[in-house]
TIRO-211761 format. One line per field, with one value per residue (C-alpha): x negated, y, z; residue in three letters. Coordinates in steps of 0.2 Angstrom, whole numbers, plus 2048, in hexadecimal, padded with zeros to 3 digits. Layout:
xx	(X; ...)
yy	(Y; ...)
zz	(Z; ...)
resn	(ALA; ...)
END
This chain:
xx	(800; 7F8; 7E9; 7F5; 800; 7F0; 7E5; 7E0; 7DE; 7E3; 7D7; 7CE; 7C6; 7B6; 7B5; 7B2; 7B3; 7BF; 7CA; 7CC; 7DE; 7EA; 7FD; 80B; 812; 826; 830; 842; 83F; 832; 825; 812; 806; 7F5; 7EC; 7DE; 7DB; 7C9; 7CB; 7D8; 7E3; 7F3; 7E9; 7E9; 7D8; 7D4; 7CC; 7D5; 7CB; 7BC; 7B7; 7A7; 7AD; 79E; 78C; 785; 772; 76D; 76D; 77E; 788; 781; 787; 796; 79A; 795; 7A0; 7AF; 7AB; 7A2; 790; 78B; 785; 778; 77B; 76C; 772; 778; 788; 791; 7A3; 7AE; 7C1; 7CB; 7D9; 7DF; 7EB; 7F5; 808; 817; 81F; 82A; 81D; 81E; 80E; 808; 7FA; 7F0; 7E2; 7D5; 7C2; 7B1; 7A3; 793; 782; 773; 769; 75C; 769; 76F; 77B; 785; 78E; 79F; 7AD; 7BF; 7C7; 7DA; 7DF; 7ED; 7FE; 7FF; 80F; 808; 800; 7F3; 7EE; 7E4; 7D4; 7D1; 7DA; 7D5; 7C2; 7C9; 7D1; 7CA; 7CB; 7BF; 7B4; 7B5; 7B2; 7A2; 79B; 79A; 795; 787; 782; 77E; 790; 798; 7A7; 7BB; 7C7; 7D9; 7E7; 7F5; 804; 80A; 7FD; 7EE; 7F0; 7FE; 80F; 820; 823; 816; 81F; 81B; 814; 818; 806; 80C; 809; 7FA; 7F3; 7F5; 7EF; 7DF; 7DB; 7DE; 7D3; 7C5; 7C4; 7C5; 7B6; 7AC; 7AD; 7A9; 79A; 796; 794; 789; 77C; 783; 78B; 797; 796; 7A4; 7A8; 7B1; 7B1; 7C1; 7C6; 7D4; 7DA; 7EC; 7F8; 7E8; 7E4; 7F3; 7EF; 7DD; 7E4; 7F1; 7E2; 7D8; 7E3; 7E5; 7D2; 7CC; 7D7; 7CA; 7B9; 7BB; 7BC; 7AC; 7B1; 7C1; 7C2; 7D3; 7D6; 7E6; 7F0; 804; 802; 816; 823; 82E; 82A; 81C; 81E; 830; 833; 826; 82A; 83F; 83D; 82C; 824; 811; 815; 815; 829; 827; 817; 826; 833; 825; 821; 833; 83A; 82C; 82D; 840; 843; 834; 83B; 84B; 844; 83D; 84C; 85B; 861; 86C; 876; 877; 869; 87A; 879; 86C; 866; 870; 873; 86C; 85E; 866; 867; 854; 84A; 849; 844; 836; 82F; 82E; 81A; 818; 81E; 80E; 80D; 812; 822; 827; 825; 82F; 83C; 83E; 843; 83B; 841; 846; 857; 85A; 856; 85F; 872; 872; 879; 86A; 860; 869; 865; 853; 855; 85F; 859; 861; 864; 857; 851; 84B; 843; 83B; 834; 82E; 828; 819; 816; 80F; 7FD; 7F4; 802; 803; 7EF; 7E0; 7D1; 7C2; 7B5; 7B2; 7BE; 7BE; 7CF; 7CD; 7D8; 7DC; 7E7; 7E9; 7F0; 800; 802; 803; 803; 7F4; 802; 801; 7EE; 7F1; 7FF; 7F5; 7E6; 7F3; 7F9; 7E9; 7E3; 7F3; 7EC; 7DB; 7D4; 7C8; 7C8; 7C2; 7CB; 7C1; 7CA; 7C3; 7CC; 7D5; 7D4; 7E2; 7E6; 7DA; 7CE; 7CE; 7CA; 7BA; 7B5; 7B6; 7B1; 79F; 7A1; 7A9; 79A; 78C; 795; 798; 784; 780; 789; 77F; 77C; 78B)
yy	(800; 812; 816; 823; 832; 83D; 838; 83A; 828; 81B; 80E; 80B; 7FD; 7F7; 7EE; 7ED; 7DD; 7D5; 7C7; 7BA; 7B7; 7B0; 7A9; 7B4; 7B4; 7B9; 7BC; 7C1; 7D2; 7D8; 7D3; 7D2; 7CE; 7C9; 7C7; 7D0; 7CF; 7D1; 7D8; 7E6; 7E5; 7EB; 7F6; 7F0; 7F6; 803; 813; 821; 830; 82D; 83E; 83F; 849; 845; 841; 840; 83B; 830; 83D; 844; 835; 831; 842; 841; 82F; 835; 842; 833; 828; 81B; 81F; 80D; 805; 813; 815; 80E; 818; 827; 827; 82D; 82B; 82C; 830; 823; 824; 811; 808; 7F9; 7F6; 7F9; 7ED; 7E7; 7E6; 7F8; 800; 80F; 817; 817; 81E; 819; 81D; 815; 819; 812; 810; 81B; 80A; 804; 7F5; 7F3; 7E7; 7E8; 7DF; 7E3; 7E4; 7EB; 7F3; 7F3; 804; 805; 80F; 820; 825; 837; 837; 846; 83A; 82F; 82B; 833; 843; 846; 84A; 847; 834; 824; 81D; 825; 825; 814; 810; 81B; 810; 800; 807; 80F; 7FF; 7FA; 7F3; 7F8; 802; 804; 80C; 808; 812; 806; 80E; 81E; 826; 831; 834; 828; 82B; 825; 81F; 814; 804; 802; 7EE; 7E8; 7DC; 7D6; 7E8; 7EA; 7DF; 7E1; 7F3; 7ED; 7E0; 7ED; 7F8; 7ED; 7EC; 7FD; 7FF; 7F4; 800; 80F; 805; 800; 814; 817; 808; 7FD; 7ED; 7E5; 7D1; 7C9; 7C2; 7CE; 7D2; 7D5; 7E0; 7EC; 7F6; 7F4; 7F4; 7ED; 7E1; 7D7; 7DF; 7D6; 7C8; 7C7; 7CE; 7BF; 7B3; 7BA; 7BA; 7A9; 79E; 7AA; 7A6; 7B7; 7B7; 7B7; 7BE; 7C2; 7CD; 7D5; 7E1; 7E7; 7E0; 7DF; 7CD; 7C6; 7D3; 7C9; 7BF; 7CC; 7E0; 7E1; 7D6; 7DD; 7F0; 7EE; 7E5; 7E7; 7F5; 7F0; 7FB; 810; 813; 821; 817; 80A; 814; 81D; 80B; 805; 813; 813; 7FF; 7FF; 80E; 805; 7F5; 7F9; 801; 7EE; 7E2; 7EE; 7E8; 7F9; 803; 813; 819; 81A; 808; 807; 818; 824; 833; 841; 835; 82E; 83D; 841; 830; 82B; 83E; 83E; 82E; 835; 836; 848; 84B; 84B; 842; 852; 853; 840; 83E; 850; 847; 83A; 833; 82E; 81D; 80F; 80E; 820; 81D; 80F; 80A; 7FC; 7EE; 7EE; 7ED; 7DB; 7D9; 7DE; 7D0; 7C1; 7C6; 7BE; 7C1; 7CE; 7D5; 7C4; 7C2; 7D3; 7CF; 7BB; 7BF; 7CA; 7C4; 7B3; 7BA; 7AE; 79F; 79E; 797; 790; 79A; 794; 7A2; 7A7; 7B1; 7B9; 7C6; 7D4; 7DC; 7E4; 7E3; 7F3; 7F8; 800; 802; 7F0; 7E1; 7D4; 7CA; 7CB; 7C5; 7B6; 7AF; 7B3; 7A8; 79B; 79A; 799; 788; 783; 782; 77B; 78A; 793; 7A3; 7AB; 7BA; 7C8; 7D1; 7E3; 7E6; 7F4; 802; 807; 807; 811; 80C; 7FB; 802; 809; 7FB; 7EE; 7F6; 7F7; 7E3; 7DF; 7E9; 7E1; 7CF; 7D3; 7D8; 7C7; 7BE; 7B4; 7C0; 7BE)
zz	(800; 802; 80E; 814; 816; 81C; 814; 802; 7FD; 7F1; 7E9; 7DA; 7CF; 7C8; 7BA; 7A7; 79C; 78E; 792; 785; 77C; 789; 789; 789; 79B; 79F; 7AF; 7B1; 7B2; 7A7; 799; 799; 78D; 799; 787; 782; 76E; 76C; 75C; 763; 757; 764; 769; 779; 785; 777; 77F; 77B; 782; 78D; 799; 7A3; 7B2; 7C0; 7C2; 7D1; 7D5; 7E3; 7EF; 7EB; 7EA; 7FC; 803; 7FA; 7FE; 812; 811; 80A; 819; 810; 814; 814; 80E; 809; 7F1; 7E8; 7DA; 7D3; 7CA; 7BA; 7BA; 7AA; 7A8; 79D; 794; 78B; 781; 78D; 78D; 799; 7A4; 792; 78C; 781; 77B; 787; 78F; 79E; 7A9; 7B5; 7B7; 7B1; 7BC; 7B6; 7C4; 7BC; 7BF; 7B0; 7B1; 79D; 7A2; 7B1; 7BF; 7BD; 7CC; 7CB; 7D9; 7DA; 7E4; 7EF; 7F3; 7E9; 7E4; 7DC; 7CB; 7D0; 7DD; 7D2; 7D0; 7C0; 7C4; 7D8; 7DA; 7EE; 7EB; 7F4; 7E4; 7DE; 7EF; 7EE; 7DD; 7DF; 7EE; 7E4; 7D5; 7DE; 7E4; 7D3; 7C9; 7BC; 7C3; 7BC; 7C6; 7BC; 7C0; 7BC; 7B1; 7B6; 7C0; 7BD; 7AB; 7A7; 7A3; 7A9; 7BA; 7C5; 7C5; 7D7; 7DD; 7CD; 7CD; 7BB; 7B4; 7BF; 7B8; 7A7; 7A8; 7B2; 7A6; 797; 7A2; 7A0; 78F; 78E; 79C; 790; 782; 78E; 796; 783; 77D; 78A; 784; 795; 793; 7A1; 7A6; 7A4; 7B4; 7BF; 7D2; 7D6; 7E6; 7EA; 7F9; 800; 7F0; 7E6; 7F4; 7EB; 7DC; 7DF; 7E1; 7D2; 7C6; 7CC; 7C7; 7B5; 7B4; 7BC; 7AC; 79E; 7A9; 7AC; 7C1; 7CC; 7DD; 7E8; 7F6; 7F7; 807; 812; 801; 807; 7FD; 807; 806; 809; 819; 820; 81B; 81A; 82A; 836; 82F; 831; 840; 84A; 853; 84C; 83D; 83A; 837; 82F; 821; 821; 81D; 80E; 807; 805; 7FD; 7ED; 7EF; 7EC; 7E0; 7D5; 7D7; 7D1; 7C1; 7BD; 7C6; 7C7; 7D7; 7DA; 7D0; 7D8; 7E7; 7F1; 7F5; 7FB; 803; 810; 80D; 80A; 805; 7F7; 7ED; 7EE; 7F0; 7DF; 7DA; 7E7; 7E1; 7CE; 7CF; 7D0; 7E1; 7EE; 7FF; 80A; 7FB; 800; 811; 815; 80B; 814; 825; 834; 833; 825; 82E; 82C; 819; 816; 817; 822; 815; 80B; 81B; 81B; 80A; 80E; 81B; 810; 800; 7F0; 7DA; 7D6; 7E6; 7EA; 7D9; 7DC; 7ED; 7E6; 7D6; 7DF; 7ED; 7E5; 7E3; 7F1; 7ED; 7DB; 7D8; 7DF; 7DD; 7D9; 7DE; 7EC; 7F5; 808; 80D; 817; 822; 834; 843; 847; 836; 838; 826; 81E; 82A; 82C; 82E; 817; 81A; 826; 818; 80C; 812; 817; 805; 7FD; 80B; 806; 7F3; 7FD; 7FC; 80B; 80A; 81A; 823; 829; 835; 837; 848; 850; 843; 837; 827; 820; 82D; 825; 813; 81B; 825; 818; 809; 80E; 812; 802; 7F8; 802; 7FF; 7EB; 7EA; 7F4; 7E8; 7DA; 7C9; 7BE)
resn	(UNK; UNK; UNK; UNK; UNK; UNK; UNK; UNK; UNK; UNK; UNK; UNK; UNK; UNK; UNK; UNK; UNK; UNK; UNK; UNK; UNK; UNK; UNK; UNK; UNK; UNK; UNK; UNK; UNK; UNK; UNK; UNK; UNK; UNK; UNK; UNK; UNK; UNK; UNK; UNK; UNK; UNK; UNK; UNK; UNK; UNK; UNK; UNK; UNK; UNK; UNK; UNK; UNK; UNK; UNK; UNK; UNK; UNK; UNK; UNK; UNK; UNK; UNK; UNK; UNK; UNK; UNK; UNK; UNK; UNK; UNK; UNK; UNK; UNK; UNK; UNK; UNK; UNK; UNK; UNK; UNK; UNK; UNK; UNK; UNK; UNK; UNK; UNK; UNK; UNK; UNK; UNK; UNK; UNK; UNK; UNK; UNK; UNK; UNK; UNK; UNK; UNK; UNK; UNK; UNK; UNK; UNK; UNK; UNK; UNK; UNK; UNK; UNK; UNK; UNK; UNK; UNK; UNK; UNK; UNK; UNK; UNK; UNK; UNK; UNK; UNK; UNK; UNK; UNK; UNK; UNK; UNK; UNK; UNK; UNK; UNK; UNK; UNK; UNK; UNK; UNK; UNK; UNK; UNK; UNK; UNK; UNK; UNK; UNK; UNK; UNK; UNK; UNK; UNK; UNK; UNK; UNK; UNK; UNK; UNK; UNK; UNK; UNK; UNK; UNK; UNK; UNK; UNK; UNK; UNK; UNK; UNK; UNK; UNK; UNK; UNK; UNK; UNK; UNK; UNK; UNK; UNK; UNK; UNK; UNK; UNK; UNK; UNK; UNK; UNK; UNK; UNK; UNK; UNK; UNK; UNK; UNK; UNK; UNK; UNK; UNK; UNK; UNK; UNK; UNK; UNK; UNK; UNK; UNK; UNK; UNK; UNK; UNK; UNK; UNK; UNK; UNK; UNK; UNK; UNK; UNK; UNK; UNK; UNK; UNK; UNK; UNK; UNK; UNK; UNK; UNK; UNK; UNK; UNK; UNK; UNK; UNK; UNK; UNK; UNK; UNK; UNK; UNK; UNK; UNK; UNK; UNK; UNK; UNK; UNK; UNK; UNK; UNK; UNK; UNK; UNK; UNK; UNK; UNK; UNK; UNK; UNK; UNK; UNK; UNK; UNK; UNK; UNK; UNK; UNK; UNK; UNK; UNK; UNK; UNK; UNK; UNK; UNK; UNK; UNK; UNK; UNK; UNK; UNK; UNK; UNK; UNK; UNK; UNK; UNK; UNK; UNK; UNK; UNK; UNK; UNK; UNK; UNK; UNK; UNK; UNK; UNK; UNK; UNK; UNK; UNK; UNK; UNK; UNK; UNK; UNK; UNK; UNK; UNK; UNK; UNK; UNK; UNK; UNK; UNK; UNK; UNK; UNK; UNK; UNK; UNK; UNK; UNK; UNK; UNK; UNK; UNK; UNK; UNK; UNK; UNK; UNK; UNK; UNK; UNK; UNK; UNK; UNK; UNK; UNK; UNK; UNK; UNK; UNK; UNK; UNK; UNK; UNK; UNK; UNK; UNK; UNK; UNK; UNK; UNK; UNK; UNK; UNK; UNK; UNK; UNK; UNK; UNK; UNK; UNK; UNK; UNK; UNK; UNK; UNK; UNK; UNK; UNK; UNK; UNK; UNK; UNK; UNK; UNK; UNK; UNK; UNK; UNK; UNK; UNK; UNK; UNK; UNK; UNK; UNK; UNK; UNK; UNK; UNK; UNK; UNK; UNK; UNK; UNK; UNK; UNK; UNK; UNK; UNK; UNK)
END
């Protein structure tokens, strides 16, 4: 979900490599295409504008990164980070645009490492990495490419430079977009005389924890996949976020109340589970939610306009239906939160999460890790303890960039 309502911070991704030509993949809601063509004839992963707008030496992107909370561990390297603007396709599958950023290490390394990083909740287009200089995105897309790997930080659809709406914990159109990312990473990294491996270290923050995790699992069948280390990812709506947040006290109410207004007014754009916003939010709310989750309303915007509470925002059947959910609002809920129950990695893989978040439960990560041994998977959870949300962005980021640079050279 988001690193918070005070804090200017979202997530970002690393990466940069074509995927080879895969099976056309439907769900009741919506179609993706999870192909790359190599010879890009849909277009798909084409660069459409490519900006340079920072370049820092090794000494600036330590102060900056200092200044960003993530002063460990200390850059190797300077950075250069591009603005990207690609061809990728909408949730049914229609052509469109997005952004996200390519931020290359100034190593003598021709051909680098590549990591994605999927970035969390942010429910304002000017938010984004490529369009904020003050994003986490973009902070922490510079600590691992300063470590040495070839960066990319995709906006999904709908933010940064995007247009429409942000289809909101759709991990099918996440993942198309990061995938089409990558190929359009490669094409960056190749102008600038770099080349990108083609195994991918995946990791994301909150939303992208899941988002990790679903990116994964497109990547492993194309030989594509070489690490996992998702963070703080909400992974169970169903049976972890929404319960613990409706009905425990472990939770912020008023973070709640945020993430389930932008997760139902999104949702419903893909599974149509309401007709009119007066079925499922009170009034005056259900005038104005939809409006304040339209992309170009900021966090101050959203959270003035909303309540304290998710009971004071929502009519009190659909609580019930939150609850006993059935038709579509069950297929919204099941169809993403399969990303640690619908494969078996094969690489290795360690979660990250933290008690004390208040934001997104760690409740997500123990099921999450259960799934997987289900699968016979071990994937080791790193609790980073008593901090919040945000708090466990900062504290496992430097983990997961140490781990990835342990890792053999892929």
């Amino acid at each position: 979900m988001k690193i918070s309502s005070s804090a200017a911070l979202a997530g970002l991704a690393l990466a940069g490599v074509v995927s080879a030509p895969g099976q056309l993949s439907a769900t009741s809601h919506h179609v993706v295409n999870t192909a790359l063509h190599r010879d890009g004839s849909d277009g798909r992963g084409r660069v459409v504008s490519v900006k340079k707008i920072v370049g820092l030496s090794r000494e600036q992107t330590a102060s900056y990164l200092d200044d960003m909370n993530f002063g460990s561990p200390a850059p190797r390297y300077g950075i250069d980070e591009y603005a990207v603007v690609y061809r990728t396709i909408t949730p049914t599958g229609a052509p469109t645009t997005a952004s996200g950023l390519v931020i290359l290490p100034r190593s003598k390394d021709r051909e680098l490492r590549t990591v994605a990083y999927e970035h969390g909740t942010n429910a304002t287009k000017l938010d984004a990495a490529t369009t904020s200089a003050e994003s986490y995105d973009r902070a922490a897309a510079t600590l691992v490419a300063a470590a040495g790997f070839g960066t990319v930080a995709p906006d999904y659809l709908g933010l940064g430079l995007g247009p429409g709406h942000h289809p909101y914990m759709d991990h099918a159109s996440e993942t198309t977009a990061s995938l089409d990312m990558l190929s359009a990473a490669r094409e960056v990294a190749a102008g600038h005389g770099r080349s990108l491996t083609s195994k991918v270290r995946v990791t994301g923050f909150s939303q992208g924890g899941a988002a990790a995790m679903a990116l994964g699992r497109a990547l492993q069948p194309r030989g594509r996949l070489a690490a996992l280390a998702p963070i703080s990812g909400p992974y169970d709506v169903e049976h972890a976020e929404i319960p613990v947040g409706l009905h425990g006290d472990r939770l912020s109410p008023q973070e709640v109340t945020f993430y389930l207004g932008y997760w139902i007014t999104s949702m419903n754009r893909l599974y149509h589970f309401y007709t009119s916003p007066s079925e499922v939010f009170q009034k005056p709310y259900s005038e104005t939610v939809e409006t304040l989750f339209d992309g170009d309303h900021g966090a101050p915007q959203i959270f003035a306009g909303l309540p304290a509470t998710p009971r004071e925002l929502l009519r009190p059947e659909f609580i019930t239906r939150l609850d006993h959910p059935g038709g579509s609002l069950a297929r919204a809920m099941r169809e993403n939160d399969d990303t640690c129950s619908g494969w078996r990695p094969t690489v290795p893989i360690r979660i990250f999460a933290a008690h004390g978040d208040k934001d997104v439960t760690i409740l997500n990560a123990r099921h999450c890790q259960a799934q997987l041994r289900a699968h016979g998977v071990d994937a080791p959870l790193t609790d980073v303890g008593a901090t919040d949300h945000n708090g466990s962005a900062f504290r496992s980021m430097p983990q997961v960039v140490r781990w990835f640079a342990s890792l053999q050279a892929s």
